[in-house]
C-alpha positions as CSV (number, residue, x, y, z in Angstrom):
1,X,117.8,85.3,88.2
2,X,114.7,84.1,90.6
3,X,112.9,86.5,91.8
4,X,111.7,87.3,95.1
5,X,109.9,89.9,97.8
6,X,111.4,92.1,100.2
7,X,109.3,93.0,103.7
8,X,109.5,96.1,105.5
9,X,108.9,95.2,109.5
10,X,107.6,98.0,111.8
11,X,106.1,98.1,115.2
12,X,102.6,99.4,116.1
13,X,101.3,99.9,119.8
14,X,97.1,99.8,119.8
15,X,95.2,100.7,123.1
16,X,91.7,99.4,124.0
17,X,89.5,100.0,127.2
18,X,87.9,96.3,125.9
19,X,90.9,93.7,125.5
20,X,94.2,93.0,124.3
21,X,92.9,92.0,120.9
22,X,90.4,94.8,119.9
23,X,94.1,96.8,120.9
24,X,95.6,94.9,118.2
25,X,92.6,95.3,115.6
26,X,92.7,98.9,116.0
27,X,96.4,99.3,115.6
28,X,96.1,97.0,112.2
29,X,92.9,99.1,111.1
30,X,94.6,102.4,111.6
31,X,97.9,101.5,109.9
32,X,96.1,100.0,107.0
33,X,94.5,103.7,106.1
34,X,98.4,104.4,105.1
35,X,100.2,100.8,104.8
36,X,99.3,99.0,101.9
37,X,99.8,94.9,101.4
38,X,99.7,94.2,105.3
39,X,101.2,90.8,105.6
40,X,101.9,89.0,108.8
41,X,101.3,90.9,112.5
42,X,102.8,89.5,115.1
43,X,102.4,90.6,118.6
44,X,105.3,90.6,120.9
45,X,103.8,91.9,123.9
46,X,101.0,93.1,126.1
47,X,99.9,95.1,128.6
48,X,97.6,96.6,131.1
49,X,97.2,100.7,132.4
50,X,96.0,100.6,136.1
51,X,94.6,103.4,137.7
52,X,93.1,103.0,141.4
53,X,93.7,99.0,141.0
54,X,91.8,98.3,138.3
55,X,92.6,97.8,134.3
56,X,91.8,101.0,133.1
57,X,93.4,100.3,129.1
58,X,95.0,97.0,127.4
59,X,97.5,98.0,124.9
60,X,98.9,95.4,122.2
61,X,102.5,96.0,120.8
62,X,102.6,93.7,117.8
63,X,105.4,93.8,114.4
64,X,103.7,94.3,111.2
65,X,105.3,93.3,108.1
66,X,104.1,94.8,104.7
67,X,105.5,94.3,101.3
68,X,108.4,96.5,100.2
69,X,107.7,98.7,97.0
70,X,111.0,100.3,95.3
């Protein structure tokens, strides 16, 4: 029988006052404290919080797979 992995998908929000990335870095570099054998993230959307017209956050929803340990 061949064998093979299994991945566990979950989604992350990060929030940044910088950019949309360092939003994604920081939701990869907090979940990493607790996930372990981070795979693939993949983000799926972005936005801005606006206060007064102007960007006051940039927040990065991205899918994170990780390796699924029975």
């Amino acid at each position: 029988m061949a064998k093979g992995s299994v991945y566990k998908v979950i989604e992350l929000v990060g929030s940044s006052t910088k950019s949309w990335e360092d939003a994604a870095a920081k939701a990869i570099e907090t979940a990493s404290k607790s996930l372990k054998d981070l795979r693939i993230a993949e983000v799926s959307e972005l936005d801005m919080q606006i206060d007064g017209g102007k960007v006051i956050s940039y927040r990065a929803r991205i899918k994170v797979s990780f390796k699924y340990k029975k």
